[in-house]
C-alpha positions in Angstrom: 86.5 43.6 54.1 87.7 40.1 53.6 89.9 37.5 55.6 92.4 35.9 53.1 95.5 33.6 53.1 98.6 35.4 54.0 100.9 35.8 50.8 104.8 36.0 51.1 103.9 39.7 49.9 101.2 40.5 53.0 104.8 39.7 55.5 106.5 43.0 54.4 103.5 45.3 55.1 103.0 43.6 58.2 106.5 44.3 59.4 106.6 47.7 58.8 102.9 47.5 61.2 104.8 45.8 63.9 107.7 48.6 63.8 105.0 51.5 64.5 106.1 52.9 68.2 102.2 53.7 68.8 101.3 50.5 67.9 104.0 48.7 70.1 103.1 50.5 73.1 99.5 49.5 72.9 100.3 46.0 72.2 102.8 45.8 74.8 105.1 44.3 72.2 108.7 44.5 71.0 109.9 44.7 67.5 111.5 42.2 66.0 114.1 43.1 63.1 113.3 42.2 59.9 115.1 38.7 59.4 113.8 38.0 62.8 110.2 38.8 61.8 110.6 37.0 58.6 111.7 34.0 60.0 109.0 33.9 62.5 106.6 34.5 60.8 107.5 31.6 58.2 108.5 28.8 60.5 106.2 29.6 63.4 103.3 31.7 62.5 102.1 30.2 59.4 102.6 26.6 60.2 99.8 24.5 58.7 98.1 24.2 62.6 97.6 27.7 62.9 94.6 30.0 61.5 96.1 32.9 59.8 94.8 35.6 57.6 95.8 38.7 56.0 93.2 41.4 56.5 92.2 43.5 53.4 89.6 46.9 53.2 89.4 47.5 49.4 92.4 46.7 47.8 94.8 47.4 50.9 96.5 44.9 53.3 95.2 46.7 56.6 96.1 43.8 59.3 96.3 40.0 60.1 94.5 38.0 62.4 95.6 34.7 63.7 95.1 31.6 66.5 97.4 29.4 67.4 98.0 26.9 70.5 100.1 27.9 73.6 100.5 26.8 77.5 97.3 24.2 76.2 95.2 27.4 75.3 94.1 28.4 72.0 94.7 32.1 71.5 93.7 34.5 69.1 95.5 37.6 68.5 95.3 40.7 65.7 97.8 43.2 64.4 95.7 46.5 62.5 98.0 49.3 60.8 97.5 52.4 63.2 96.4 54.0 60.2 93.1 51.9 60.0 92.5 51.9 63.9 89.2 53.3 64.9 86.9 52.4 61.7 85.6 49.2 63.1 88.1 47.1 61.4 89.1 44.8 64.2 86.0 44.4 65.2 84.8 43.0 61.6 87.9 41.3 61.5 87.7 39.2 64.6 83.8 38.8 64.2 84.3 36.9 60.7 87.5 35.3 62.4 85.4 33.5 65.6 83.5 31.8 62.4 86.6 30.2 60.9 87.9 29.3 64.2 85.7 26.7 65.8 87.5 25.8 68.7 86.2 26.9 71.8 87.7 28.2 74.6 89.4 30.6 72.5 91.7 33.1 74.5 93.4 36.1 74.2 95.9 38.3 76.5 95.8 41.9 76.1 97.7 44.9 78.0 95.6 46.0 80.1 95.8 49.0 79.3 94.8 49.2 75.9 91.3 49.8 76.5 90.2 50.2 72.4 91.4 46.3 72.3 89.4 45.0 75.1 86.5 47.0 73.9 87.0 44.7 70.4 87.1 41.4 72.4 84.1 42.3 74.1 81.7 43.1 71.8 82.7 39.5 70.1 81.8 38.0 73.0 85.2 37.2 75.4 84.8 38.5 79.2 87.6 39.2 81.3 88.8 35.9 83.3 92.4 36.8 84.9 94.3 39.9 85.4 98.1 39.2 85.8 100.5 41.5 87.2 103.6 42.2 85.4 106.2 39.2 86.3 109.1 41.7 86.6 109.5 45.7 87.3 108.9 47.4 84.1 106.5 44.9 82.7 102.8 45.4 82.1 99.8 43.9 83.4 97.8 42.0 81.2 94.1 40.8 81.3 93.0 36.8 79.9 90.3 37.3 77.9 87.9 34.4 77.1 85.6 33.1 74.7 82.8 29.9 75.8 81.2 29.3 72.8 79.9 30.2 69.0 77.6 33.6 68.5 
């Protein structure tokens, strides 16, 4: 596995990720249209402040990993192709991530219920610090995870 620069070719492989229903309900996320993700993704995601990579097994784009600053925390956050979910990819990923990333606290929300991503942050290191309710009826509760210091 390496961690590489994204490419302009890595963002259409990593839209069609972020359109999988499975996926989305895991992450807690919506889907964003295509221009929408494209757009974000240039202008805000891979501004020159942010750590990004495009995840690759083999030959094959399988993810992207990423930090970025927000409400004066540094989070971290990862998108795998349900394909590649449950081979340890993640895991690797964010492991060989935390050494490109230096800053520390490092922080990362999760849904709380997707237990197979919480499991990942763990074993890298972050522990649980806040549980928050959802903010509105239909939302989902989400855990702060946290990261102290370098492995």
């Amino acid at each position: 596995m390496i961690l590489r620069n994204v490419t302009d070719e890595d963002l259409p492989i990593f839209f069609e990720h972020q359109r999988d229903p499975e996926a989305l309900r895991m992450a807690a996320f919506s889907s964003r249209e295509r221009d929408a993700f494209m757009t974000h993704w240039r202008t805000n995601v891979l501004r020159p402040e942010n750590v990004t990579r495009t995840i690759v097994m083999g030959h094959v784009v399988v993810g992207n990993i990423g930090s970025w600053e927000q409400d004066a925390k540094r989070l971290v956050g990862y998108w795998i192709g349900r394909e590649h979910w449950g081979k340890g990819i993640a895991t690797r990923a964010l492991s060989e991530f935390l050494v490109l990333e230096p800053a520390r606290p490092l922080h990362a929300w999760v849904a709380r219920h997707n237990l197979a991503s919480i499991r990942v942050l763990e074993k890298c290191g972050f522990h649980a610090m806040l549980n928050e309710n959802p903010p509105h009826p239909g939302g989902v509760a989400e855990v702060l995870m946290r990261l102290d210091s370098r492995k």
